[in-house]
VEXGUTOR-600803 format. One record per residue (C-alpha): residue in one letter; x, y, z; residue number from 1. Coordinates in nm, 2 decimals. Example, Ala and Ser with C-alpha at 12.3 -4.5 7.8 and 13.67 -1.06 7.14 Angstrom:
<atoms>
('A' (1.23 -0.45 0.78) 1);
('S' (1.37 -0.11 0.71) 2);
</atoms>
This chain:
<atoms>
('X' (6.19 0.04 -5.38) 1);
('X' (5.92 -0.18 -5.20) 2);
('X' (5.57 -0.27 -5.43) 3);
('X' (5.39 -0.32 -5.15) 4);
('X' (5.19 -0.14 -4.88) 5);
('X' (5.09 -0.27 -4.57) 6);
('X' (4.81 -0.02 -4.37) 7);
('X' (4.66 -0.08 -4.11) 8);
('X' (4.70 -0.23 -3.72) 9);
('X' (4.93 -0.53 -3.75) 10);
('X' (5.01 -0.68 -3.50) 11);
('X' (5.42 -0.77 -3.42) 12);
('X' (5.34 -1.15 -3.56) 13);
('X' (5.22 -1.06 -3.87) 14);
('X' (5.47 -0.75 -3.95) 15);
('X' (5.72 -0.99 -3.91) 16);
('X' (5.57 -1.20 -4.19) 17);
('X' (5.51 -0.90 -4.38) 18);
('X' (5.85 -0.80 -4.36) 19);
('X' (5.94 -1.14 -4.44) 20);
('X' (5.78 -1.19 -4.76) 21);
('X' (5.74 -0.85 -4.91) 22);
('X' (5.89 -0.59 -4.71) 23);
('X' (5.61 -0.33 -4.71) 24);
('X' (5.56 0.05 -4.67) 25);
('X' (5.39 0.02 -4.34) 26);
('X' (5.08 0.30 -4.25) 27);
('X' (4.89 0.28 -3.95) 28);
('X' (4.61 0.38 -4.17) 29);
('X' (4.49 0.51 -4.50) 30);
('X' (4.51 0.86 -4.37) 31);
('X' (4.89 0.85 -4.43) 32);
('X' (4.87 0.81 -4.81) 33);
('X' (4.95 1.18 -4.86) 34);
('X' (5.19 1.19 -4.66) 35);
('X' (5.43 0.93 -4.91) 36);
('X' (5.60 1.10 -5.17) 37);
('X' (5.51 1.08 -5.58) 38);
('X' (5.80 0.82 -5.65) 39);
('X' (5.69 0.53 -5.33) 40);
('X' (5.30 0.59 -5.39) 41);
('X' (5.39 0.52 -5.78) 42);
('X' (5.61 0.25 -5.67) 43);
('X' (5.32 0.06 -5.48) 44);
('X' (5.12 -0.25 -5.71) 45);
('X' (4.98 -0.42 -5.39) 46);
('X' (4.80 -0.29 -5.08) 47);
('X' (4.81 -0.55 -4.80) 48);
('X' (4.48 -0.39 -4.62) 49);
('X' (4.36 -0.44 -4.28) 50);
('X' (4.11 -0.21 -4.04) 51);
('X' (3.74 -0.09 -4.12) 52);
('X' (3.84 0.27 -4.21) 53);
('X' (3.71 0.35 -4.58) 54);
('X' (3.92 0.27 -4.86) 55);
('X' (3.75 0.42 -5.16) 56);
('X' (3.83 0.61 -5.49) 57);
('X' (4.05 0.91 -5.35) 58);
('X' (4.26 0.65 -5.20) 59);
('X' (4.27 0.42 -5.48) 60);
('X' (4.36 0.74 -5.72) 61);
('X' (4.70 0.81 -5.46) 62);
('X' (4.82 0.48 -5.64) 63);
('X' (4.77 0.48 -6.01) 64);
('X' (4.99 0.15 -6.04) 65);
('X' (4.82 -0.03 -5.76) 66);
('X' (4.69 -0.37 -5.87) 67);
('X' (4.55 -0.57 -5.61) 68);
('X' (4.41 -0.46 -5.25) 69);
('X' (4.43 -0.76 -5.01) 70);
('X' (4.19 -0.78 -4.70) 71);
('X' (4.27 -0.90 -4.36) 72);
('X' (3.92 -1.03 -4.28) 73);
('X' (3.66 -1.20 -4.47) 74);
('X' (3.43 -0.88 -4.49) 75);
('X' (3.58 -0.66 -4.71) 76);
('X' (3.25 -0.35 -4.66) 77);
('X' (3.57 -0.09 -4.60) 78);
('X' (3.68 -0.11 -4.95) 79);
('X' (3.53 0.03 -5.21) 80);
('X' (3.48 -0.28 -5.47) 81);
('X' (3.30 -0.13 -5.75) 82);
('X' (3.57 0.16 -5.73) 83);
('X' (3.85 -0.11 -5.75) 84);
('X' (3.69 -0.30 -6.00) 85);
('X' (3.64 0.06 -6.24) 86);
('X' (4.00 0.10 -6.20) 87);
('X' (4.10 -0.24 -6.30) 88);
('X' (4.22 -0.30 -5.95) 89);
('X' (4.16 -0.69 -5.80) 90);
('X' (4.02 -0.74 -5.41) 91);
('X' (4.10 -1.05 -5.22) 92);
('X' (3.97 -1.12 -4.85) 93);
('X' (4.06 -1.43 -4.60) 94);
('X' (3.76 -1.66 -4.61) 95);
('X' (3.72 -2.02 -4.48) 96);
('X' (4.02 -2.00 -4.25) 97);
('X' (3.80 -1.82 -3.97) 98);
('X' (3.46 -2.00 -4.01) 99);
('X' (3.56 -2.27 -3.71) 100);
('X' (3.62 -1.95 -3.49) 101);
('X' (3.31 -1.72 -3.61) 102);
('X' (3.07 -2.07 -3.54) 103);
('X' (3.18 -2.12 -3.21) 104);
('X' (3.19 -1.79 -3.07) 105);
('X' (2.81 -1.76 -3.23) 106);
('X' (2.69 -2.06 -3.03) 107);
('X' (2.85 -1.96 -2.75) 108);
('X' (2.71 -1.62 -2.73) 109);
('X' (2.35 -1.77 -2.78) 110);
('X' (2.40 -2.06 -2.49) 111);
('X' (2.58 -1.74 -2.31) 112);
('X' (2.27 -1.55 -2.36) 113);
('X' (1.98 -1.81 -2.25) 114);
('X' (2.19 -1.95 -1.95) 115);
('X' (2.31 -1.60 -1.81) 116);
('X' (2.62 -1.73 -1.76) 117);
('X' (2.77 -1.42 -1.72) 118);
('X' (2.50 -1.31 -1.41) 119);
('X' (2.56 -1.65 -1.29) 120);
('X' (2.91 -1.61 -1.29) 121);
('X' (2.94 -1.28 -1.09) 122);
('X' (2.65 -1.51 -0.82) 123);
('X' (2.91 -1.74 -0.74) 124);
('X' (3.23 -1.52 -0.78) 125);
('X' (3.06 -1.28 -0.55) 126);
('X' (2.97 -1.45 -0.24) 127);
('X' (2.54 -1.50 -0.30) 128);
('X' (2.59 -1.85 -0.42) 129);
('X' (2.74 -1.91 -0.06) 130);
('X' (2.52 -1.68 0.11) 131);
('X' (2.18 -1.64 -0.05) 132);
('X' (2.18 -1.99 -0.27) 133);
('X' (2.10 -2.14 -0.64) 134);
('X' (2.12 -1.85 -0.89) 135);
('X' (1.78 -1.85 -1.01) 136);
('X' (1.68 -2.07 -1.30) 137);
('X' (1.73 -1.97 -1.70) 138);
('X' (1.66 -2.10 -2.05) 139);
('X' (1.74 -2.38 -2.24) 140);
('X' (1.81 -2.32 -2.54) 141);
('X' (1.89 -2.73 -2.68) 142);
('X' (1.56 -2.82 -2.87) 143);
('X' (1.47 -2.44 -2.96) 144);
('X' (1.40 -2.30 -3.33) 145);
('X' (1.70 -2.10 -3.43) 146);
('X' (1.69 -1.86 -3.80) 147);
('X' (2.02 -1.81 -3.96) 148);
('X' (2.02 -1.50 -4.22) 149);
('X' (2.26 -1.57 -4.43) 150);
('X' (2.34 -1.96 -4.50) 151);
('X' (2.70 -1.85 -4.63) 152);
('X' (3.04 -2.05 -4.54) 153);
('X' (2.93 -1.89 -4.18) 154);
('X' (2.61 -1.95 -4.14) 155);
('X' (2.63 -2.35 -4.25) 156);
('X' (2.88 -2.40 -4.00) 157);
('X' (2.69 -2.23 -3.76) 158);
('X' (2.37 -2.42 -3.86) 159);
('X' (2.57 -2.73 -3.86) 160);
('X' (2.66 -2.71 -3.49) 161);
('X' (2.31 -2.59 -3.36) 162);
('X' (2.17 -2.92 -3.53) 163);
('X' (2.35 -3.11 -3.29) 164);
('X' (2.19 -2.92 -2.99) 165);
('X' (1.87 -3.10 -3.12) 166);
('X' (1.75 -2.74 -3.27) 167);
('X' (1.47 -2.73 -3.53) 168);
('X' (1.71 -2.53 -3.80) 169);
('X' (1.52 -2.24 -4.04) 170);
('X' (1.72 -2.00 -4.28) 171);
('X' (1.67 -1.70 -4.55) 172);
('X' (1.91 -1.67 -4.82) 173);
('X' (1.91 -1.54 -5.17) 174);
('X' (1.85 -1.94 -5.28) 175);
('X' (1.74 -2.23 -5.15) 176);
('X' (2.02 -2.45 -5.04) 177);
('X' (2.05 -2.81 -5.01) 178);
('X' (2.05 -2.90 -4.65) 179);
('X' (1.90 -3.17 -4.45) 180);
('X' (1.55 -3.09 -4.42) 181);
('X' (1.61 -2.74 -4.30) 182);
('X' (1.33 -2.50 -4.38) 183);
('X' (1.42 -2.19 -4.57) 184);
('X' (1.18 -1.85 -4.59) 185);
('X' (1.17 -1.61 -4.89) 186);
('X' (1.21 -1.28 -4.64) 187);
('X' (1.36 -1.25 -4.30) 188);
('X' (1.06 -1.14 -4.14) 189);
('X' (0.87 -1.46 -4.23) 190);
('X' (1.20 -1.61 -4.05) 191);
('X' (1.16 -1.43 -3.75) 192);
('X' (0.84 -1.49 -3.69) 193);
('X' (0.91 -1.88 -3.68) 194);
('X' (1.20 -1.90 -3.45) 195);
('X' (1.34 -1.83 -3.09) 196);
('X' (1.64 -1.72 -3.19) 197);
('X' (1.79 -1.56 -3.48) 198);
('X' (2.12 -1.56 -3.54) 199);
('X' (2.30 -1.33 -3.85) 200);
('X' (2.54 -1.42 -4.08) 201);
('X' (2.56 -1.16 -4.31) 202);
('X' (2.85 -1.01 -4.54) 203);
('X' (2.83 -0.62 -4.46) 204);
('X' (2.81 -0.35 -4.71) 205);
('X' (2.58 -0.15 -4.89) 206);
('X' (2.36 -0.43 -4.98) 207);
('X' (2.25 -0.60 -4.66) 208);
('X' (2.28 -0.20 -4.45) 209);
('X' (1.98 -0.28 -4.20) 210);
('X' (1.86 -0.59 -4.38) 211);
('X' (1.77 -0.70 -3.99) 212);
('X' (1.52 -0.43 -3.98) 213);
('X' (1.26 -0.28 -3.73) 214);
('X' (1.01 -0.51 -3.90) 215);
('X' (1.25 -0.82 -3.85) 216);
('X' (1.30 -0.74 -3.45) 217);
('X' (0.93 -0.70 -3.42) 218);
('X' (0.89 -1.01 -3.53) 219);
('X' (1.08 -1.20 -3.33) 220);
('X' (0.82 -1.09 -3.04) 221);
('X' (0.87 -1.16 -2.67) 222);
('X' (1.04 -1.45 -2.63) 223);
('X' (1.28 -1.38 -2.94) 224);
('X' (1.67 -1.36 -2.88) 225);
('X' (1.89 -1.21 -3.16) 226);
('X' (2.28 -1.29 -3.21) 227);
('X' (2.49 -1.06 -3.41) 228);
('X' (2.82 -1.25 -3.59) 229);
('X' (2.84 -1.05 -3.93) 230);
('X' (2.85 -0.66 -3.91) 231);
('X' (2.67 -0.42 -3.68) 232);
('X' (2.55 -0.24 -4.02) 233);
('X' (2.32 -0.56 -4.09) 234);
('X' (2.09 -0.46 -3.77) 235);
('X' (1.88 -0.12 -3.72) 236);
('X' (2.03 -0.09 -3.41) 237);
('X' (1.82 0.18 -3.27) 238);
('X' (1.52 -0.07 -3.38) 239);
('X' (1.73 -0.37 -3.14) 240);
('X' (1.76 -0.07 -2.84) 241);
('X' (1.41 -0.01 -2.82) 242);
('X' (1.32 -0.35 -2.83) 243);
('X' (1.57 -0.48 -2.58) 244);
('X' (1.44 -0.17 -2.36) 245);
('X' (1.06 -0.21 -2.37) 246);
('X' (1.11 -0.59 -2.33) 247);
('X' (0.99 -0.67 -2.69) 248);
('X' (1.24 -0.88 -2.76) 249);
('X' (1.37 -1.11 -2.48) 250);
('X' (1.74 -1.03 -2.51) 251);
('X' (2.09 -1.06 -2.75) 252);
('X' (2.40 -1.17 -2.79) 253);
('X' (2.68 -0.92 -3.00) 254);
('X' (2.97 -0.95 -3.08) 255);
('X' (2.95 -0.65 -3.33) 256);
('X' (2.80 -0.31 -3.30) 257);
('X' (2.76 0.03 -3.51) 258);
('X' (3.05 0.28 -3.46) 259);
('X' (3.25 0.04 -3.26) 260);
('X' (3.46 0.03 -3.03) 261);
('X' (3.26 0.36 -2.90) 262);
('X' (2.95 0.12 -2.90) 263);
('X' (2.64 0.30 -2.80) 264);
('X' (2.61 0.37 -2.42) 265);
('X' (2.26 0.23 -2.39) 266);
('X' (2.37 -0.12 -2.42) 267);
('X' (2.57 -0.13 -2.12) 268);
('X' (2.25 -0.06 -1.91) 269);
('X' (2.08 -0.38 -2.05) 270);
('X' (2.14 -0.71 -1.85) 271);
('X' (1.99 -0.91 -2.12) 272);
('X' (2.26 -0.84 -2.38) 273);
('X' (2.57 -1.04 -2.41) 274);
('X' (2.84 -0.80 -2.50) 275);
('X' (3.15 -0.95 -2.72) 276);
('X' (3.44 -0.71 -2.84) 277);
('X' (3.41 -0.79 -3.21) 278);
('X' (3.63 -1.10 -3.15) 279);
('X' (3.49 -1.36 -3.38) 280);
('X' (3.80 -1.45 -3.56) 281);
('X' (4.03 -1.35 -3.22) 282);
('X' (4.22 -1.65 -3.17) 283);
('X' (4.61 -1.69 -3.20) 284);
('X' (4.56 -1.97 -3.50) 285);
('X' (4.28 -1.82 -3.70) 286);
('X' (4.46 -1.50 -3.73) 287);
('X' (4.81 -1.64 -3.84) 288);
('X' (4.59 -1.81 -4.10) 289);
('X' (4.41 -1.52 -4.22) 290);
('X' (4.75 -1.33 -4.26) 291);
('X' (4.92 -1.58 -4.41) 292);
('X' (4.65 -1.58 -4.67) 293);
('X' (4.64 -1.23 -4.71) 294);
('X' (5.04 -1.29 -4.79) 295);
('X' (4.98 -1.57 -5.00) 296);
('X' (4.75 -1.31 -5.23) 297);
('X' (4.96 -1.04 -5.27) 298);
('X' (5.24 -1.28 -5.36) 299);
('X' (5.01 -1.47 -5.61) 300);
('X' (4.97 -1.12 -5.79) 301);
('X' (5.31 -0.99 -5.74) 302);
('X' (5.39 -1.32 -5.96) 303);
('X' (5.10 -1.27 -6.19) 304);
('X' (4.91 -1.53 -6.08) 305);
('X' (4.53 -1.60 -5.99) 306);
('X' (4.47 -1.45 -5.65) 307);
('X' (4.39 -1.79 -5.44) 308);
('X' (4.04 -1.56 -5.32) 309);
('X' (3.91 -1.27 -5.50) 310);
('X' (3.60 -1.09 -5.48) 311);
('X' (3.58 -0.93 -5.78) 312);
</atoms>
């Protein structure tokens, strides 16, 4: 009888190294815990976890002999880690191998955002470049101040590539970090009032729920541009609407959203939103990575070793 459990939407590529090299239980979610029977659900010492459904104590409880739960993603906000952790029960995620990805698409959404590439796009593709001219003129965004909240593994590689657009680079974290020059701020608003643009980096959870707050919009004030990379949680996102609506803020760029993917309906009536399908980490290599590392964890357990990235 199999040990492991693999929920969640994998793709065909990755149940094929699932099958591979542990030859799971598969669920399409955590829904279809009760409907295994006693024997498999006691069976099961690894969870291979993927999906942002909750994955808390009434779960955990299904499996008494569960020992690890491994995370396809680096955020890991859909299981319940101080649960796990009561129960004895390790938690791993997939950092590192998706910063390159998260970075890019984060710049790219911001230059996306202040060149209107997508307006300017549908100009040309529709005829009015021929027939009516130049699409009007935009932003630059090389030379700006950009904010990053949260100088994680993110957030430095994100910082690292603005400083090469010749941008003057602020940041809040818990800490001060050891950068080159860059200018750090105790609170986010203090952040936002000193930039352009302000880009987050956030984990998600509990602990950073709305840390973007009404406050923190405000502050950005007229000419401000936020870009969303972390979770849609991190933002008051009725705060960003009215803003984005009244013209408080000049615009955004997000590739995440509340209750997505039935994102709320007022954002597709704003032309000064970039809108991205929550696909930081969407690329053919990034994700092979992250599932091989998600592999590599339960295997480490299964064989009593260290988990190669815990979070608990």
């Amino acid at each position: 009888m199999t040990h492991t459990l693999a929920i969640g939407p994998y793709n065909d590529d990755e149940k094929q190294g699932l099958t591979r090299d542990l030859a799971p239980i598969y669920l399409d979610g955590p829904a279809g815990l009760a409907d295994l029977d006693t024997a498999q659900r006691e069976a099961i010492k690894a969870v291979a976890y993927k999906g942002h459904h909750a994955f808390g104590a009434a779960e955990m409880d299904l499996l008494p002999n569960v020992g690890v739960v491994a995370n396809y993603g680096v955020g890991y906000d859909a299981i319940d880690v101080k649960e796990a952790s009561a129960r004895g029960i390790k938690v791993s995620n997939t950092p590192g191998v998706l910063n390159d990805d998260v970075a890019d698409l984060a710049v790219a959404m911001l230059i996306m955002q202040g060149r209107e590439m997508e307006h300017a796009s549908a100009w040309a593709r529709s005829g009015k470049w021929a027939e009516q001219g130049e699409y009007r003129l935009n932003r630059k965004v090389s030379g700006g101040r950009v904010g990053i909240v949260g100088l994680g593994r993110i957030g430095r590689e994100i910082a690292d590539r603005l400083a090469a657009f010749k941008m003057d680079i602020h940041y809040w974290s818990r800490s001060e970090k050891d950068t080159p020059g860059w200018t750090h701020h105790a609170d986010p608003v203090s952040l936002a009032h000193a930039v352009d643009y302000l880009i987050v980096a956030l984990v998600g959870g509990p602990d950073t729920e709305q840390f973007v707050s009404k406050e923190v919009i405000a502050a950005l004030g007229s000419r401000g541009v936020l870009v969303n990379i972390s979770r849609g949680s991190t933002v008051d996102e009725a705060a960003l609407l009215d803003a984005l609506e009244s013209g408080a803020i000049a615009g955004a760029a997000l590739d995440v959203f509340l209750n997505e993917p039935k994102i709320d309906a007022r954002f597709y009536a704003l032309d000064n939103v970039v809108i991205q399908p929550h696909q930081g980490s969407g690329t053919v290599e990034t994700r092979a990575a992250m599932a091989k590392l998600q592999r590599d964890n339960v295997l480490a357990f299964l064989a009593a070793k260290d988990l190669l990235t815990s979070v608990n």
